[in-house]
DRENDO-1510 file (C-alpha; in Angstrom, 1 decimal, always signed):
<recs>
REC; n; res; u; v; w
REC; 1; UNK; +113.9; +105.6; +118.0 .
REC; 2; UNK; +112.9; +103.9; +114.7 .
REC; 3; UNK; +110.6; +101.1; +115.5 .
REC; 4; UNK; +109.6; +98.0; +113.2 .
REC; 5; UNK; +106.1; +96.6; +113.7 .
REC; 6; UNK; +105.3; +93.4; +112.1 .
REC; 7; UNK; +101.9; +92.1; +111.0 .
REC; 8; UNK; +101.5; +90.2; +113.9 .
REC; 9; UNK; +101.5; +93.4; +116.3 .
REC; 10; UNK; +99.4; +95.3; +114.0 .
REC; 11; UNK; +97.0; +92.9; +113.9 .
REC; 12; UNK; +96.9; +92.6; +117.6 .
REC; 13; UNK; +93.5; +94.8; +118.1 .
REC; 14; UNK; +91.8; +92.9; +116.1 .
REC; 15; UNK; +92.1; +89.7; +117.9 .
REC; 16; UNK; +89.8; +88.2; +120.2 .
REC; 17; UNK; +90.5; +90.4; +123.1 .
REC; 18; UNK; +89.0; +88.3; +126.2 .
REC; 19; UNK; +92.3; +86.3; +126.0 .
REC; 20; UNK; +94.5; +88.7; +128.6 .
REC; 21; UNK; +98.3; +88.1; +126.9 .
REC; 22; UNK; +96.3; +89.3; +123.5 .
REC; 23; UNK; +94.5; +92.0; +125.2 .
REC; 24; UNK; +97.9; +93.4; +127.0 .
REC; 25; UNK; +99.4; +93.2; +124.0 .
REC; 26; UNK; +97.1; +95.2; +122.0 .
REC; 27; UNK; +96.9; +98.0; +124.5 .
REC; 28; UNK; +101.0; +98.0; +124.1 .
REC; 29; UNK; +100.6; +97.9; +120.1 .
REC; 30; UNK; +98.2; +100.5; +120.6 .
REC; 31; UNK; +100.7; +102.9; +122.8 .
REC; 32; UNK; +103.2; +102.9; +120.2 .
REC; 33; UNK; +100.8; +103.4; +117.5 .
REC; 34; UNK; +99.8; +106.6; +119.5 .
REC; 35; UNK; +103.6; +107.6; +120.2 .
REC; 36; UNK; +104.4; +107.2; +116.4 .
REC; 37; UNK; +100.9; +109.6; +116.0 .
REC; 38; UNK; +102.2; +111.8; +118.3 .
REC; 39; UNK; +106.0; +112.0; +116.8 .
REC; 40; UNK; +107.4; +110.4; +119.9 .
REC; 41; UNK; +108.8; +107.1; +118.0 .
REC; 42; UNK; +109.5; +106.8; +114.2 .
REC; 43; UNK; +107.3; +103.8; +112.9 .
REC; 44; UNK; +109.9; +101.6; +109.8 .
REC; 45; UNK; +107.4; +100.5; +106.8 .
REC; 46; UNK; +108.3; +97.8; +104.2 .
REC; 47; UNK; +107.4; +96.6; +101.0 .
REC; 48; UNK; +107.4; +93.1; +102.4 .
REC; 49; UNK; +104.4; +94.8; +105.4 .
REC; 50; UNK; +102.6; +96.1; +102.2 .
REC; 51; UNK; +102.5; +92.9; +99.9 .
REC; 52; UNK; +101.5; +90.8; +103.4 .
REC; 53; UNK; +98.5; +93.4; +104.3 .
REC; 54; UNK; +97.3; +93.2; +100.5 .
REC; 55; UNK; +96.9; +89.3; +101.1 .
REC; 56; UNK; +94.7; +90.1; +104.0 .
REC; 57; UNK; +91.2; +88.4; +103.8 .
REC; 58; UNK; +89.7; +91.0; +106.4 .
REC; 59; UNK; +89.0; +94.2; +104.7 .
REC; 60; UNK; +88.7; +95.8; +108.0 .
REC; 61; UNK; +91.9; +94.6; +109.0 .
REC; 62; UNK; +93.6; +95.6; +106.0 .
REC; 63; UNK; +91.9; +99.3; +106.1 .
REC; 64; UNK; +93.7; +99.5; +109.9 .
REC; 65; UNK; +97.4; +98.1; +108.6 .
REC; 66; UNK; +97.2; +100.4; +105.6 .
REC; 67; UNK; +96.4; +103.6; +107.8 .
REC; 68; UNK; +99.2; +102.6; +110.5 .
REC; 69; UNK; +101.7; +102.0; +107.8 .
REC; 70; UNK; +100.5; +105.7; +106.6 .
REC; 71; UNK; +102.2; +107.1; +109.6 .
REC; 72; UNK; +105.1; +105.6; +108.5 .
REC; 73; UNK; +108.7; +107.9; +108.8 .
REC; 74; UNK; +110.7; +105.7; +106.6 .
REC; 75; UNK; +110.0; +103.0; +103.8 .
REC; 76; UNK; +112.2; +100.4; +102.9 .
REC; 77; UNK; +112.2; +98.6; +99.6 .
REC; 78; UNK; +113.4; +94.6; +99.4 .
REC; 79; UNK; +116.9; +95.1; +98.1 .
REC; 80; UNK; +119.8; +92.2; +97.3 .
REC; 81; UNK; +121.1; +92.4; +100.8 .
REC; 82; UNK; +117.7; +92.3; +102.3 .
REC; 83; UNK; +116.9; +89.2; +100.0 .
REC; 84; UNK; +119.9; +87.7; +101.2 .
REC; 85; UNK; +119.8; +88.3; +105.0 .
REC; 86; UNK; +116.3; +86.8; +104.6 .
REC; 87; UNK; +117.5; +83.6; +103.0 .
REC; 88; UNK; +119.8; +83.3; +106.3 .
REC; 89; UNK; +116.9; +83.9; +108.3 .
REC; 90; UNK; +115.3; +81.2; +106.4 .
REC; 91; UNK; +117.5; +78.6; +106.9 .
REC; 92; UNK; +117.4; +79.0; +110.8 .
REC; 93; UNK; +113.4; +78.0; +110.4 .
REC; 94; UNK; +112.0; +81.3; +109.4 .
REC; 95; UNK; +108.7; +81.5; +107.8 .
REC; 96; UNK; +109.9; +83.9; +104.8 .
REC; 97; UNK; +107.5; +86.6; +105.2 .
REC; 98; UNK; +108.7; +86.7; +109.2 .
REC; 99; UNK; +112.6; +86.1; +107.1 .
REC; 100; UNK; +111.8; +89.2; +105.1 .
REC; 101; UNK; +110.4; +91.3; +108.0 .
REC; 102; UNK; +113.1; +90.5; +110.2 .
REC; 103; UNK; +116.0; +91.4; +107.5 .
REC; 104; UNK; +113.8; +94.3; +106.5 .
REC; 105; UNK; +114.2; +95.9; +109.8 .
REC; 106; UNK; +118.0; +94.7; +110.6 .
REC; 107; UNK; +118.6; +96.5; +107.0 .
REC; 108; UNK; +117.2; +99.4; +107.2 .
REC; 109; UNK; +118.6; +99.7; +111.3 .
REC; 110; UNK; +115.8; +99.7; +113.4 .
REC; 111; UNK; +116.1; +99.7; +117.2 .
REC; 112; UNK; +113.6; +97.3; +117.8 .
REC; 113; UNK; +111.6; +95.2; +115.8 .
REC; 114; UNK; +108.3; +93.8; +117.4 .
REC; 115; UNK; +106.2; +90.9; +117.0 .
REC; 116; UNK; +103.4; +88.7; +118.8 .
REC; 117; UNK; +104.9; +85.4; +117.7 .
REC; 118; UNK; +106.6; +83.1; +119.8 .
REC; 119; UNK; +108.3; +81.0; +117.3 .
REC; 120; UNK; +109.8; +84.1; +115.5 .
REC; 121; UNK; +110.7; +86.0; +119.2 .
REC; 122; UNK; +112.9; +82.8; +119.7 .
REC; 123; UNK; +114.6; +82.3; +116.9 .
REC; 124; UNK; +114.8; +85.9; +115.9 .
REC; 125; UNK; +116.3; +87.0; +119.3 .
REC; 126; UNK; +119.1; +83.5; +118.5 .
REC; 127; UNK; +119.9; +84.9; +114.8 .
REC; 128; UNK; +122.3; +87.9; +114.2 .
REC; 129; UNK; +120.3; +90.9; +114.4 .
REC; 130; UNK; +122.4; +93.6; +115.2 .
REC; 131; UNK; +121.5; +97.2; +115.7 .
REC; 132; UNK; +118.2; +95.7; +115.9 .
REC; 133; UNK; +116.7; +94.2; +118.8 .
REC; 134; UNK; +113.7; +90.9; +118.8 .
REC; 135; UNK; +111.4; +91.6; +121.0 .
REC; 136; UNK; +107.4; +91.5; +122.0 .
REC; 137; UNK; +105.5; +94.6; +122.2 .
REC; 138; UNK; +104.9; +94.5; +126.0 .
REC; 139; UNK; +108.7; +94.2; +126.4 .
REC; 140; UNK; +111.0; +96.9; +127.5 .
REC; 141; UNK; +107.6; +99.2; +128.2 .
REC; 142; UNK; +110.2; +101.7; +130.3 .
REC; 143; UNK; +111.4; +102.6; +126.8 .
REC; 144; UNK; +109.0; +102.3; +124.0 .
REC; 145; UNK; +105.5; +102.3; +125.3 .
REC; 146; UNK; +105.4; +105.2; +127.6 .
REC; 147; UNK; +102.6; +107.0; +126.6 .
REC; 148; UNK; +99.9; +108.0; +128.6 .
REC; 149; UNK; +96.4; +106.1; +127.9 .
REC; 150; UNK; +93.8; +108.1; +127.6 .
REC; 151; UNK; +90.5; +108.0; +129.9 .
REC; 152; UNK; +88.4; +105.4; +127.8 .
REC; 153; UNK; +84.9; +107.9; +129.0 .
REC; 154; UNK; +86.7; +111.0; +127.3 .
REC; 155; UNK; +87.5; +109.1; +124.4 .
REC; 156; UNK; +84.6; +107.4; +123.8 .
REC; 157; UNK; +82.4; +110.9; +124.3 .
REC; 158; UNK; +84.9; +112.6; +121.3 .
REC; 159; UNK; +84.2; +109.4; +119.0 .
REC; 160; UNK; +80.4; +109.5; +119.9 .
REC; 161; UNK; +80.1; +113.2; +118.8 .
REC; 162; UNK; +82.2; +113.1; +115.6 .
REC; 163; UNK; +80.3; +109.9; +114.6 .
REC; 164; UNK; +77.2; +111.8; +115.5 .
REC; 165; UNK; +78.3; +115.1; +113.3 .
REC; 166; UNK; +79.7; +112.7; +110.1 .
REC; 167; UNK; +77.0; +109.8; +110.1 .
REC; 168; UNK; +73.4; +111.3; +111.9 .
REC; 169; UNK; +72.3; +109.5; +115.2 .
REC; 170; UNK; +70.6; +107.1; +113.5 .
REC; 171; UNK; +73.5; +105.4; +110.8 .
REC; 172; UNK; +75.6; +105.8; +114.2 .
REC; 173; UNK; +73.6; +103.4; +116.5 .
REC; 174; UNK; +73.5; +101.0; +113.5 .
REC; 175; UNK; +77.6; +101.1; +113.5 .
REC; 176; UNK; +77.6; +100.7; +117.2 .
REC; 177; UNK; +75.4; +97.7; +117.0 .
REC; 178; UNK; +78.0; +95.7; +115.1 .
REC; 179; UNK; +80.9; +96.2; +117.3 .
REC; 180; UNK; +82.3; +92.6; +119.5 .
REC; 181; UNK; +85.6; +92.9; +121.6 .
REC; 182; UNK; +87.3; +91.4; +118.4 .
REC; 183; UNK; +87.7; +87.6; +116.9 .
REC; 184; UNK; +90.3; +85.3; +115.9 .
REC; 185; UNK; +94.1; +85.5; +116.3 .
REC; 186; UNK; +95.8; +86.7; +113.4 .
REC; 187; UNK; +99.1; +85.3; +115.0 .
REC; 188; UNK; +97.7; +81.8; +114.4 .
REC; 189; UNK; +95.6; +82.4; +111.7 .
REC; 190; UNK; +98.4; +83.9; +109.2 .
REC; 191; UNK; +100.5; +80.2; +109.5 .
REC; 192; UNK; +97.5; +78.7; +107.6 .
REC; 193; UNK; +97.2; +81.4; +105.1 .
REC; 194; UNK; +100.5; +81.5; +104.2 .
REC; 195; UNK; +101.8; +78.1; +104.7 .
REC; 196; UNK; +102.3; +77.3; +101.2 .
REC; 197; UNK; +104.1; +80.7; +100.3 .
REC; 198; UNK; +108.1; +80.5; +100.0 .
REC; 199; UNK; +111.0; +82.7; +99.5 .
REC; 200; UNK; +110.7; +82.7; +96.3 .
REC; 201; UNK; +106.7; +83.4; +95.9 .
REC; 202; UNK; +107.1; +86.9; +98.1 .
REC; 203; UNK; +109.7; +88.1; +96.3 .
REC; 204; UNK; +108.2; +87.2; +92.7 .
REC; 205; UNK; +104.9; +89.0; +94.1 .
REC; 206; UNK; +107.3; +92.2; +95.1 .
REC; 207; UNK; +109.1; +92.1; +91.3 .
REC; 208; UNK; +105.5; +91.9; +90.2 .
REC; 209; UNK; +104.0; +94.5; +91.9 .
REC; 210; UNK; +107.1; +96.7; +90.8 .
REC; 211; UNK; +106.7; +96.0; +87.6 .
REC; 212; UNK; +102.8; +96.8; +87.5 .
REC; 213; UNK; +104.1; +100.2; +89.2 .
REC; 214; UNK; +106.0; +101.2; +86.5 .
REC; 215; UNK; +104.2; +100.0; +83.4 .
</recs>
């Protein structure tokens, strides 16, 4: 099963978790992260994910999108018909990153595309989608996010001794100090930073980036 995961999902652990929708949410971003580790579920990448995650303020949360779209199966490039399934999108009230993502996914066949925004969900489950179903990441859990969770206490004993062996006791205590049960929304967050971009702005930025690739 070939599984599209917007920014919105993969940004999901990262935001303030003492908010119980974002919090179930994460754990069901974070079971199909594992499933896609595990080679139970095939994770769908696109350039549109990679030029989005670039923008990212958060250099933590850019480190953590790059090394989920590492475990990526397949890549699609923005081609003409994904450029023009997006300008569809756009017309039905698409922002035209979530235009791009969406017609990204549809393109390249996906099974199921996620995301954590409700204005996207709706629309995106009204527009003409087919193979590829709209949903949230805590939807349809019978078929996607059936892994079993690990026991937090044997998880967090591993991660304690491998800091331990990498970093010395002391640098690890340091790193422990800083951790918090996560900030912000990204969901939210991402209308302000990109509320200026259009169509037209993400898909110069891709020629551009192309172009710097092959010079």
């Amino acid at each position: 099963m070939l599984i599209y995961l917007d920014t919105y999902s993969i940004q999901r652990p990262f935001d303030d978790q003492s908010q119980l929708r974002i919090a179930m949410e994460s754990e069901a971003v974070l079971r199909a992260i594992q499933l896609v580790e595990q080679g139970d579920l095939d994770l769908l990448a696109s350039e549109t994910l990679r030029i989005e995650t670039e923008q990212n303020p958060h250099s933590r949360r850019r480190r953590f999108a790059f090394g989920v779209l590492a475990h990526a199966t397949r890549f699609v490039e923005t081609d003409s018909q994904i450029e023009s399934r997006a300008r569809q999108y756009g017309t039905a009230g698409l922002h035209p990153f979530d235009a791009l993502h969406l017609s990204s996914a549809v393109e390249a066949e996906a099974d199921m595309f996620c995301t954590t925004d409700d204005q996207l969900l709706r629309r995106g489950s009204e527009a003409e989608t087919e193979p590829t179903r709209v949903l949230t990441p805590i939807a349809r859990r019978d078929r996607v996010m059936n892994a079993e969770t690990e026991p937090l206490d044997d998880l967090n004993d591993e991660a304690l001794e491998l800091l331990m062996t990498e970093l010395g006791v002391a640098r690890t205590a340091r790193f422990l100090q800083q951790f918090t049960t996560g900030s912000g929304n990204y969901t939210e967050e991402r209308k302000e930073l990109f509320k200026d971009w259009t169509l037209e702005d993400v898909l110069e930025e891709t020629r551009r980036r192309r172009e710097n690739r092959n010079a």
